[in-house]
C-alpha positions as CSV (number, residue, x, y, z in Angstrom):
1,X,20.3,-0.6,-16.6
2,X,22.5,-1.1,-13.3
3,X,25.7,0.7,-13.2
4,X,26.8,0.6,-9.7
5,X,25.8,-1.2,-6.3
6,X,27.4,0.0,-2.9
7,X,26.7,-2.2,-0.2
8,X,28.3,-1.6,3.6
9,X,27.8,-3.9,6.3
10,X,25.5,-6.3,4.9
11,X,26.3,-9.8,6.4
12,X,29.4,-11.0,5.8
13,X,30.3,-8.2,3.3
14,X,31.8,-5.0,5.3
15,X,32.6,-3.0,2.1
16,X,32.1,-3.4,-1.9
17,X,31.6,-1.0,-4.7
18,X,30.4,-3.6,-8.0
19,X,30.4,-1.3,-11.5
20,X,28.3,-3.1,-14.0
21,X,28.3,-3.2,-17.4
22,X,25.8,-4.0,-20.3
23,X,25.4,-7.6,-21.7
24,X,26.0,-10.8,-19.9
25,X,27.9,-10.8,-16.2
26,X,28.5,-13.8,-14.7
27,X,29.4,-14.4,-11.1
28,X,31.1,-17.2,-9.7
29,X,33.0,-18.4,-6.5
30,X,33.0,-21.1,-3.6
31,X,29.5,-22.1,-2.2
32,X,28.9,-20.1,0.7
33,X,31.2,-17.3,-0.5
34,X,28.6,-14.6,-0.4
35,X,27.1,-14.8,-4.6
36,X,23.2,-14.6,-3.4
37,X,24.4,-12.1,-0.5
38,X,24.9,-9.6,-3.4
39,X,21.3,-10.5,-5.2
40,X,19.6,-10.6,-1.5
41,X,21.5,-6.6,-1.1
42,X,19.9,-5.2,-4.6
43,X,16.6,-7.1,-3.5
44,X,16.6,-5.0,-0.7
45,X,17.8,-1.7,-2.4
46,X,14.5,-2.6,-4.8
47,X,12.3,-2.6,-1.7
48,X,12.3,-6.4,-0.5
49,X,11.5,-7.0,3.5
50,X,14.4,-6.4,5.7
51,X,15.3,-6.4,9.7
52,X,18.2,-6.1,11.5
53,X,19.3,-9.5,11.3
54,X,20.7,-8.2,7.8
55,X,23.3,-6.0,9.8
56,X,27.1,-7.9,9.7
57,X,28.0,-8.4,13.4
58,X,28.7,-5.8,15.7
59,X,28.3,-2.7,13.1
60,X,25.7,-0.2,13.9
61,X,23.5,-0.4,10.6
62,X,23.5,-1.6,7.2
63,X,23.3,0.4,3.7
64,X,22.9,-0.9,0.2
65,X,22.7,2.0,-2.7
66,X,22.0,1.5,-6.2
67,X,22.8,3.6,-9.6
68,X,20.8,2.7,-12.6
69,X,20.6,4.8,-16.0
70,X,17.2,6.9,-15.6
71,X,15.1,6.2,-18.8
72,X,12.3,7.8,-20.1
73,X,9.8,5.4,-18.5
74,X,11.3,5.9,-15.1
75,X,11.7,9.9,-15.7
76,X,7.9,9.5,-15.9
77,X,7.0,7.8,-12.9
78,X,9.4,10.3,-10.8
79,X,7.8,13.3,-12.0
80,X,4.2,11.8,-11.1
81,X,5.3,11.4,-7.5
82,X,7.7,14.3,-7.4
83,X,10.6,13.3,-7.1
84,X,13.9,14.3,-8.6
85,X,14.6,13.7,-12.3
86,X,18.4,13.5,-13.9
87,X,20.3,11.3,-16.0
88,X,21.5,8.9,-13.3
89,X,18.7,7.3,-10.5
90,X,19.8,6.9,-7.1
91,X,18.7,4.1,-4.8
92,X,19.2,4.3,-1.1
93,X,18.2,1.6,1.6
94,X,19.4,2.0,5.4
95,X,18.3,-0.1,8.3
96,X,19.6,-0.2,12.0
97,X,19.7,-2.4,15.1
98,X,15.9,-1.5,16.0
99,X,14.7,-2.8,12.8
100,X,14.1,1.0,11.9
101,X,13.9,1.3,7.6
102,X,14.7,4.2,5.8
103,X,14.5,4.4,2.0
104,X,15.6,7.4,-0.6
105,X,14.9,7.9,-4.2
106,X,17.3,10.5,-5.5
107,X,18.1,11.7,-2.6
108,X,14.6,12.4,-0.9
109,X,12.8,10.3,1.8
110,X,10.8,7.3,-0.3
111,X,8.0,4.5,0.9
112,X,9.5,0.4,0.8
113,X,6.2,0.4,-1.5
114,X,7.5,3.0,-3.8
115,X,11.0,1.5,-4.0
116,X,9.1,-1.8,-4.9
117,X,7.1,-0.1,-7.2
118,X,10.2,1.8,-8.9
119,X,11.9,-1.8,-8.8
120,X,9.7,-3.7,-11.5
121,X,10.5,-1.0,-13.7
122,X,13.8,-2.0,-13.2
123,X,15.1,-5.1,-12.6
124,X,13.5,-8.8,-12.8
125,X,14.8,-11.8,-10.8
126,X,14.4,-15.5,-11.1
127,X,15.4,-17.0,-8.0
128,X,17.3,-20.2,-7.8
129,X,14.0,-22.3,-6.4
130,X,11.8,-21.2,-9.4
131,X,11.1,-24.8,-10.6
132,X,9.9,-25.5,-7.8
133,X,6.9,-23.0,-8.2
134,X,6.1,-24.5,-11.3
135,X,3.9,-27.2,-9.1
136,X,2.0,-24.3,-7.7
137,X,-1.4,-23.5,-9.7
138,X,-1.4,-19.9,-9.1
139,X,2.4,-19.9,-10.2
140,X,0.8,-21.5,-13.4
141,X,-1.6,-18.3,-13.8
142,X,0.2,-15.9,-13.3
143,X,3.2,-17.2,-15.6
144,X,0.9,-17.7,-18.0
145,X,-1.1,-14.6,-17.9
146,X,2.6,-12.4,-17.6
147,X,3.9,-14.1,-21.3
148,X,0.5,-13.1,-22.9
149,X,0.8,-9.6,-21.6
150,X,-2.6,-9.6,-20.0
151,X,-2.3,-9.9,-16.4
152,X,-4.5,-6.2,-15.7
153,X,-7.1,-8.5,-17.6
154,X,-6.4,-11.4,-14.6
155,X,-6.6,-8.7,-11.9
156,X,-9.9,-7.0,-13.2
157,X,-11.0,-10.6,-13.8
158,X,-10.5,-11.4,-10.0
159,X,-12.0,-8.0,-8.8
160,X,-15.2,-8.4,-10.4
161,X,-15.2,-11.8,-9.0
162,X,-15.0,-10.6,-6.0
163,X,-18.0,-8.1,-6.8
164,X,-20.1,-10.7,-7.9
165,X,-19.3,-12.7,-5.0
166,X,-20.5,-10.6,-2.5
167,X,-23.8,-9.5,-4.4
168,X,-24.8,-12.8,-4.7
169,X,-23.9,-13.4,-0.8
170,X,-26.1,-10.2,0.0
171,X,-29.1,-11.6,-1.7
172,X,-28.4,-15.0,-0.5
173,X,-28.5,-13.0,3.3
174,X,-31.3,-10.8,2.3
175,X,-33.5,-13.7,1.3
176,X,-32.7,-15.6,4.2
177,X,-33.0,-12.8,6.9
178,X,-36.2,-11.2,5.0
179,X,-38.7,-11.6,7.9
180,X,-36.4,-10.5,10.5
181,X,-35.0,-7.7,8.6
182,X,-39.3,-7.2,7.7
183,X,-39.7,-6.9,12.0
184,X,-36.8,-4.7,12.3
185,X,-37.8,-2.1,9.6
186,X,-41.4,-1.9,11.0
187,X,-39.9,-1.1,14.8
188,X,-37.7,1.8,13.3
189,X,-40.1,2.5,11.4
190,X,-42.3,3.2,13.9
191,X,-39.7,4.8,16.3
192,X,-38.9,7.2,14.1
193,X,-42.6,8.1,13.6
194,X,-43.0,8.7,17.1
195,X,-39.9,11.1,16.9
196,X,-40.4,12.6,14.4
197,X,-44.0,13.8,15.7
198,X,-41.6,15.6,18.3
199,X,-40.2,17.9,15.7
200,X,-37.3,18.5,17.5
201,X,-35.0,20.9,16.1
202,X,-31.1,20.7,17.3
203,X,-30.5,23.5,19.6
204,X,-34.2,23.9,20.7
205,X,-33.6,22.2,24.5
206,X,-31.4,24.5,25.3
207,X,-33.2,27.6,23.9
208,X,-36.5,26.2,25.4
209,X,-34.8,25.6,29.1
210,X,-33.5,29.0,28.8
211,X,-37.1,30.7,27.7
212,X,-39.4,28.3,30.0
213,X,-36.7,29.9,32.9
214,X,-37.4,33.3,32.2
215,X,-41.3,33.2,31.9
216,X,-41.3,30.8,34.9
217,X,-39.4,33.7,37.1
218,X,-40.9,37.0,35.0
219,X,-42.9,38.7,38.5
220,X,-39.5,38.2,40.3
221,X,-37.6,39.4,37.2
222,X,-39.4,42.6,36.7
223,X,-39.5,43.3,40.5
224,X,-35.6,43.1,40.7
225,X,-34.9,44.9,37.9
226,X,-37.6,48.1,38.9
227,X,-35.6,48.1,42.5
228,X,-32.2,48.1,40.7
229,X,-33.4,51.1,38.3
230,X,-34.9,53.3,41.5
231,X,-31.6,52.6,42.9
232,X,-29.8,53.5,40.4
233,X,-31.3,56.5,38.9
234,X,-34.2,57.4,41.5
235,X,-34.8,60.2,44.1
236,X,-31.9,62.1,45.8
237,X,-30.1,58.9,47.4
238,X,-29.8,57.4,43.8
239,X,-26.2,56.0,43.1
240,X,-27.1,58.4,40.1
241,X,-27.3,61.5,42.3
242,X,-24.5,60.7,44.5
243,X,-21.9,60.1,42.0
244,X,-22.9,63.6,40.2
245,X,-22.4,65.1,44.2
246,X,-19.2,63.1,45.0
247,X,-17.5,64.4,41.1
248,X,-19.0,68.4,41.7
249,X,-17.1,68.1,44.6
250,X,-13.6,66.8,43.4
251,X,-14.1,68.6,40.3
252,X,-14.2,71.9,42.9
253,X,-11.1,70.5,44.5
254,X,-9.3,69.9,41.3
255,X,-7.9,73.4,41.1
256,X,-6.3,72.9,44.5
257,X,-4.7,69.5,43.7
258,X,-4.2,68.5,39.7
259,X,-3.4,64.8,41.2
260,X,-7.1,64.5,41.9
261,X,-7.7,64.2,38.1
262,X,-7.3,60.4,38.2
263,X,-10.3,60.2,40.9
264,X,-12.6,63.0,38.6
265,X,-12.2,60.5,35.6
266,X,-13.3,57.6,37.2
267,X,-16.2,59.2,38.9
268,X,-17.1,60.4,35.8
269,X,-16.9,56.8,34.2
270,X,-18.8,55.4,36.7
271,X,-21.7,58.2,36.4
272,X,-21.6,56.7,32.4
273,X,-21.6,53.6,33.4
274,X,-24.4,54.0,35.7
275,X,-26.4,56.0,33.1
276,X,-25.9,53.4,30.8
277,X,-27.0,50.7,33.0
278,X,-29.9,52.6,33.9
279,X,-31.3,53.1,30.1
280,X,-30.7,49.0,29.0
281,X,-33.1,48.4,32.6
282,X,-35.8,50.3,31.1
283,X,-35.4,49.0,27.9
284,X,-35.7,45.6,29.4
285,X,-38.5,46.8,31.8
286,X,-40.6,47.7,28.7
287,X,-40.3,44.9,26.9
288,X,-41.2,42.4,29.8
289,X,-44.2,41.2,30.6
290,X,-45.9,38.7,32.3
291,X,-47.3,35.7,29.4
292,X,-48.8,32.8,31.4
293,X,-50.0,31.1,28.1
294,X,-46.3,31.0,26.4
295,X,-45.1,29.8,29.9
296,X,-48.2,27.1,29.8
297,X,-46.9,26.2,26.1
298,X,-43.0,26.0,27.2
299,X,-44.1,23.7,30.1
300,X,-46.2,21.7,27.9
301,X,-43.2,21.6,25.3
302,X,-40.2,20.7,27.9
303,X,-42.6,18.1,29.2
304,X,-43.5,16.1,26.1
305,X,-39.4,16.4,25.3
306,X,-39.1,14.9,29.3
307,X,-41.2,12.2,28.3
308,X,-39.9,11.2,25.3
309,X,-36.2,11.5,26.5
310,X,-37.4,9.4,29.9
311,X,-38.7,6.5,27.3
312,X,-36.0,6.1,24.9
313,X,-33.0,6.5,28.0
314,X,-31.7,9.2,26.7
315,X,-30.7,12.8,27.5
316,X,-33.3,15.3,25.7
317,X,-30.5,17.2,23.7
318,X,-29.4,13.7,22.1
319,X,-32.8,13.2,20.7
320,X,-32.1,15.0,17.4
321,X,-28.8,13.1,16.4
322,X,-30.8,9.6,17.7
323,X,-33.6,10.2,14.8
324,X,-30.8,10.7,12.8
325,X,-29.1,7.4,13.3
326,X,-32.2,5.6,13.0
327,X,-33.2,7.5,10.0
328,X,-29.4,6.1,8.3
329,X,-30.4,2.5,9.6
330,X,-33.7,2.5,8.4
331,X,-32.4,3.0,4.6
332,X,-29.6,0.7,4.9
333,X,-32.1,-1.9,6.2
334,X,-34.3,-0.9,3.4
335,X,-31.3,-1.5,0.8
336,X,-29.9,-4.8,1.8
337,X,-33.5,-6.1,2.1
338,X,-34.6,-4.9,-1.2
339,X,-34.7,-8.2,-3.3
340,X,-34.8,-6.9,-6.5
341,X,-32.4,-4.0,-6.4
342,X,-29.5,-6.5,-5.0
343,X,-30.5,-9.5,-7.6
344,X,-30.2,-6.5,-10.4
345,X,-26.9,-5.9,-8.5
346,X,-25.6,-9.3,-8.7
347,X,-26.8,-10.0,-12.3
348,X,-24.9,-6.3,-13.5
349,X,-21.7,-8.2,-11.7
350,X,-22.2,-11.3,-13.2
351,X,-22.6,-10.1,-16.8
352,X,-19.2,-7.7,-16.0
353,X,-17.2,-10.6,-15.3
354,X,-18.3,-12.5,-18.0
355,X,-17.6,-9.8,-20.6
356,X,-14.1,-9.5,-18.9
357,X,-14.0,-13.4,-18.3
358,X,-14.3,-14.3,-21.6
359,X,-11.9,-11.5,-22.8
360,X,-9.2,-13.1,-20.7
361,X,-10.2,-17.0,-22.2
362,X,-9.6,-16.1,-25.6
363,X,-6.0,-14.3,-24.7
364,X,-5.5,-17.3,-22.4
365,X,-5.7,-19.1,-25.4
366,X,-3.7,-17.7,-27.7
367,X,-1.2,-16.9,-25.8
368,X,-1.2,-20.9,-24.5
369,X,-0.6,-22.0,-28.1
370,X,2.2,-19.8,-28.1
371,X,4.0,-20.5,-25.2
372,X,3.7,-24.1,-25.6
373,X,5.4,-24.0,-28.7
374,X,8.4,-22.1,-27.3
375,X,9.0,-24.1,-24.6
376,X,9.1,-27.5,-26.5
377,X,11.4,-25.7,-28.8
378,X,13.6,-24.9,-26.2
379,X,13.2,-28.6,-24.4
380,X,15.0,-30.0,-27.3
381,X,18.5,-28.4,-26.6
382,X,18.1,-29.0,-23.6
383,X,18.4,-33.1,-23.6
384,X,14.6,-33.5,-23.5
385,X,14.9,-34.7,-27.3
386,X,11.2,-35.3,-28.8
387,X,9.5,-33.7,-25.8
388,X,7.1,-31.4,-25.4
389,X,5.4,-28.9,-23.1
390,X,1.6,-27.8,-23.1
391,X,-0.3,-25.6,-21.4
392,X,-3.6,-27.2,-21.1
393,X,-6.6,-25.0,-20.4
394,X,-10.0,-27.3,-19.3
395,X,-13.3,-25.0,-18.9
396,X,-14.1,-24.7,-15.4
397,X,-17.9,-23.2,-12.8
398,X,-16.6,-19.2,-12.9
399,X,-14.1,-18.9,-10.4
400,X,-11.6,-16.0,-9.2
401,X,-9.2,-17.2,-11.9
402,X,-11.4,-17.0,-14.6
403,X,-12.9,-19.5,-16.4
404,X,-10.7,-22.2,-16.8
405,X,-8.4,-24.1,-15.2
406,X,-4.7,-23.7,-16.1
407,X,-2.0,-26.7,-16.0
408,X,1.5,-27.0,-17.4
409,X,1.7,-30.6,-19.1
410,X,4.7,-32.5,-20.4
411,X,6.1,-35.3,-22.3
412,X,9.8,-36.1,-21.5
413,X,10.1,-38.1,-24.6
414,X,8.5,-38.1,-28.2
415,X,5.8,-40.6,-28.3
416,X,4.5,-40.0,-24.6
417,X,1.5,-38.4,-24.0
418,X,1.8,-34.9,-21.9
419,X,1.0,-35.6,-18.3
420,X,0.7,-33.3,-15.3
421,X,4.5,-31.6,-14.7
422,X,3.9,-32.7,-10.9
423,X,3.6,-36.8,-12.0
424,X,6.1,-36.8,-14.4
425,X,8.7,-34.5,-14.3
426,X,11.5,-35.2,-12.6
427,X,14.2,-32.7,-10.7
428,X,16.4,-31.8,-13.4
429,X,13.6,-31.6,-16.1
430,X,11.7,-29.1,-13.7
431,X,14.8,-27.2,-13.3
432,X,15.1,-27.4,-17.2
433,X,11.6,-26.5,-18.3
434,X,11.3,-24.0,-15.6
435,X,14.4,-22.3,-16.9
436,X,13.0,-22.1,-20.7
437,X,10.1,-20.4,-19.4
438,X,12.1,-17.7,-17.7
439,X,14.2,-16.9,-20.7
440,X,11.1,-17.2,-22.6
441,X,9.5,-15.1,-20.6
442,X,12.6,-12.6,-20.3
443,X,12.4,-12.3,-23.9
444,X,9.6,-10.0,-23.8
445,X,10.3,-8.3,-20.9
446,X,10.2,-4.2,-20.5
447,X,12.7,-4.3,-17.4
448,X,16.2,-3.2,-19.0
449,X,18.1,-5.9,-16.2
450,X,17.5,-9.3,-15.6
451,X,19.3,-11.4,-13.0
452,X,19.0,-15.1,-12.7
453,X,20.4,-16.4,-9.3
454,X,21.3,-20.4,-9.7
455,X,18.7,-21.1,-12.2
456,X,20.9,-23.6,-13.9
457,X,20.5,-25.6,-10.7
458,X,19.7,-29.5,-12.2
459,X,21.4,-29.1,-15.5
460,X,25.3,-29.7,-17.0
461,X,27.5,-31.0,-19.8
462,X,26.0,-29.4,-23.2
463,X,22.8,-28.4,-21.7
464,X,24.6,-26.2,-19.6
465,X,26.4,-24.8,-22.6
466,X,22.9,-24.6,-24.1
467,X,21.8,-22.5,-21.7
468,X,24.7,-20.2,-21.1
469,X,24.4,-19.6,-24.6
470,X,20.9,-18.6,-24.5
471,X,21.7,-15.8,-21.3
472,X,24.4,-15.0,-23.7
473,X,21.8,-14.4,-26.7
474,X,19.5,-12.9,-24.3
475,X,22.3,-10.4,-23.1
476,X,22.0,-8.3,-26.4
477,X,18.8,-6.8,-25.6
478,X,19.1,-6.8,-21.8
479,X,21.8,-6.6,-19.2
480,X,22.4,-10.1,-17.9
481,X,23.3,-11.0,-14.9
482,X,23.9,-14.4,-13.7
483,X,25.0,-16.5,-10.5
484,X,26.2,-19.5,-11.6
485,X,28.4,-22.8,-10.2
486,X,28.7,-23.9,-14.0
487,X,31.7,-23.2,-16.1
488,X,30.1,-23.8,-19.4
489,X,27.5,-20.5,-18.1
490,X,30.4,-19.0,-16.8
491,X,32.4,-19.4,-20.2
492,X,29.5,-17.4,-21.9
493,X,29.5,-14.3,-20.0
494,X,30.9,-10.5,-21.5
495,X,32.2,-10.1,-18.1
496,X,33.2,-12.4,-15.3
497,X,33.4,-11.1,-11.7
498,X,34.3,-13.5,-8.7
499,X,33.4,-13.3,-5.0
500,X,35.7,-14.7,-2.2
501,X,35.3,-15.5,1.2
502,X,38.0,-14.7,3.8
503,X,38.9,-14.9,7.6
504,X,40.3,-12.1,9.3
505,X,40.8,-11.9,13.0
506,X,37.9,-14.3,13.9
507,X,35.7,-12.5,11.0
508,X,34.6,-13.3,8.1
509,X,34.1,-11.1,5.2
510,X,33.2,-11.1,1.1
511,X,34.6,-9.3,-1.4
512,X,33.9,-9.3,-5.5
513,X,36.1,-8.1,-7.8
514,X,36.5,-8.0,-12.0
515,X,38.7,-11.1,-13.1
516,X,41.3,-10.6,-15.9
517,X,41.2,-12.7,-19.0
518,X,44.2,-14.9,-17.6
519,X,42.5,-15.0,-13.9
520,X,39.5,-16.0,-15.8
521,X,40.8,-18.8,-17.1
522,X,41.8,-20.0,-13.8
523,X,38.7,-19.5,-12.3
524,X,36.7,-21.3,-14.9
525,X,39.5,-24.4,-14.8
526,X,38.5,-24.6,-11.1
527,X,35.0,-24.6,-11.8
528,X,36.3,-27.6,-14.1
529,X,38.7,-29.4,-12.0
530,X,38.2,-28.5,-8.7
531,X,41.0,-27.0,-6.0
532,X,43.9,-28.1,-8.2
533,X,44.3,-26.3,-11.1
534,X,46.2,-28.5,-13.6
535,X,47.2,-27.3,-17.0
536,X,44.8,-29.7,-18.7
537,X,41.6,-27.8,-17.2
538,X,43.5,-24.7,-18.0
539,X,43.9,-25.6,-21.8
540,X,39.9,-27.2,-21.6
541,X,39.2,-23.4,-20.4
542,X,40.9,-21.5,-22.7
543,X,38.8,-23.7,-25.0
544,X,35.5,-23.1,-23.8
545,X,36.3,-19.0,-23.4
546,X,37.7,-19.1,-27.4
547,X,34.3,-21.1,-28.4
548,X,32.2,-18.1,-27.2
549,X,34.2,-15.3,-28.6
């Protein structure tokens, strides 16, 4: 659950520190005084969008930290990701003037989509407009599908909808564009006949330029390289000869001069380098020769390549790498125009979704029975005497969904028959059924904190006491917390906590802080009676606070 959330510069609150504690918390104050600022801070915290415009005037940056107890589930999904584990889990969101994010999970660096990830193990919140979501179809799915537990099911569901959708677009195209795609095959397929005749290995230009070269220029080759090995190792004027005269002679002179020993080991270098030079000539002689029918096959092979280069507007070296593109399109062509392959494909995705389809109908179901039974349940405390609240499910042409069609109905009074919630129910019963299915729903939830932010919005008198009553219930298996503007919810909370606006210097700022029993009373007689406190809504507070004890 949450123990602590620090938030610095976020709006209109410079500085707070909130401890929580379990059961049900109830926060109150003026409107405008900053209640949803606190809910918007831990949204953020959990990984919600943020930008600068969240920054309180003239401060540098904003930062918003939260401390929750580190359970067993959420031990797990640090490890997986490696991240720090320890008794306490450590939230961290900054963000500055540029709009720049940064985000921390016990201390190391953390993705928004990791926070947001972390944050439905955490913490669920119903936001103040809920009702008004109700009128949404896809709001109605996915309420539905989230009570029953099976909303992987929904997801798979819309995947292989997907799947099926486009195999039965590919042989829709494929049966369409069949002659074309019949033309198109038969030119690569021809193409890369005529390439393939080639035989062209990669590498082979270049080793065939540098071969036709050579036998192309062998007489000139050998000629040069017979001149350059009489010169170097010939008759007396040899470089060969004169090097061995030129180191007798400083070798003679070495006796007279020891500095000379630089110039003797150079000359003698050069008569090994010579020598060596010498012996890879006639090597090289020995092995050329003049082969005018290789250099009639190398012209013959550079010219085809020419030709087939010169025809296709290409460079010679490419041609390799081009038969392998058209290779690749040839059997892609081949596979989105093969009929029967993508009809198999398309029936293999239709009989998945069905299997998975049909799985999700009969939980739909069940689950529908259930729900609407709950929520009338609920309806009746809540002034909607004899009404009742149905989730309707009407078979339906597959579809992403699944196949059927969900819709909430309702009947505001016994003896009506259940209409559409869009044609019947007013603003106050919206607000009211919406609420029972978010307690209904919280019921079952995993996340150890729930926070409901105005979702009494539409409701008072002994509804209102109704409902505190069932966040108060609902408080003993998760921590509760509640904004609220109504002083029958307010009555019902374990703790009570108050945030206050104030004007300072041309600024204004928020604060919260923990009220006292006596301090609660006050605050609860306000919510009462308004900005006189008389002793009357006093004594009607100390009421309601002794009727929930």
């Amino acid at each position: 659950m949450l123990r602590t959330l620090h938030v610095r510069d976020f709006v209109i609150v410079d500085q707070a520190t909130i401890d929580f504690d379990s059961g049900f918390t109830v926060f109150s104050g003026e409107t405008g005084a900053g209640k949803s600022i606190l809910i918007d801070a831990l949204s953020l915290v959990l990984g919600a969008r943020g930008d600068a415009k969240a920054i309180r005037e003239g401060c540098p940056r904003t930062e918003v930290s939260a401390h929750f107890d580190c359970e067993q589930d959420i031990q797990s999904w640090l490890r997986e990701r490696d991240f720090d584990v320890a008794d306490e889990l450590i939230l961290r969101r900054l963000i500055d003037q540029q709009g720049r994010n940064r985000s921390y999970i016990n201390g190391s660096a953390a993705t928004l989509t990791q926070l947001r990830e972390l944050g439905e193990l955490l913490v669920d919140i119903h936001g103040q407009h809920a009702h008004q979501s109700l009128m949404n179809p896809q709001s109605q799915y996915d309420l539905l599908d989230s009570q029953g537990g099976h909303l992987t099911l929904a997801r798979q569901v819309a995947q292989f909808w997907q799947q099926l959708s486009q195999a039965r677009k590919a042989v829709e195209q494929a049966s369409q564009s069949a002659e074309q795609g019949k033309r198109e095959q038969e030119r690569l397929e021809w193409q890369i006949n005529e390439l393939s005749s080639l035989n062209l290995r990669a590498g082979e230009w270049d080793q065939l330029q540098q071969e036709h070269t050579r036998l192309s220029h062998a007489q000139a080759l050998i000629d040069g390289s017979a001149l350059a090995l009489t010169a170097l190792d010939g008759e007396e004027t040899s470089v060969q000869q004169l090097l061995g005269k030129a180191s007798h002679e400083m070798s003679a002179l070495l006796r007279h001069d020891p500095g000379l020993q630089a110039i003797v080991d150079a000359l003698e270098s050069a008569q090994i380098a010579v020598t060596e030079a010498a012996s890879d000539l006639n090597s090289y002689l020995s092995d050329m020769e003049l082969d005018p029918e290789r250099l009639a096959q190398a012209e013959e092979r550079v010219s085809a390549i020419f030709s087939a280069a010169r025809k296709l507007k290409v460079e010679p070296e490419e041609l390799p790498s081009l038969l392998e593109t058209w290779q690749e399109q040839l059997a892609q062509l081949q596979q989105s125009f093969d009929l029967e392959a993508l009809q198999a494909k398309a029936q293999q995705a239709e009989k998945q979704y069905q299997e998975l389809s049909s799985k999700l109908s009969a939980a739909r179901r069940k689950t529908s029975v259930q729900l609407s039974k709950q929520v009338s349940q609920a309806m009746q405390s809540m002034a909607m005497q004899g009404g009742r609240f149905e989730v309707a499910l009407t078979a339906c042409t597959p579809q992403v969904h699944g196949a059927e069609q969900v819709e909430f109905l309702v009947a505001g009074h016994e003896g009506v028959t259940p209409r559409p919630l869009a044609k019947v129910a007013s603003g106050g019963e919206l607000a009211r059924i919406s609420l029972a299915l978010s307690v209904i729903a919280s019921q079952a939830a995993r996340v150890p904190t729930l926070i409901f932010d105005e979702v009494d919005t539409g409701v008072g008198g002994a509804v209102a006491e109704v409902v505190g009553r069932l966040l108060q219930e609902l408080g003993a298996r998760h921590q509760v917390l509640c904004v609220t503007h109504l002083p029958q919810v307010a009555a019902c909370g374990n703790h009570h906590l108050k945030v206050e606006k104030t004007t300072e210097q041309g600024q204004t700022f928020s604060s919260i802080r923990p009220l006292t029993q006596d301090e609660r009373v006050d605050e609860i007689a306000r919510m009462l009676g308004g900005l006189e406190i008389t002793q009357t809504t006093r004594e009607h507070a100390r009421e309601m606070l002794a009727r929930q004890r």
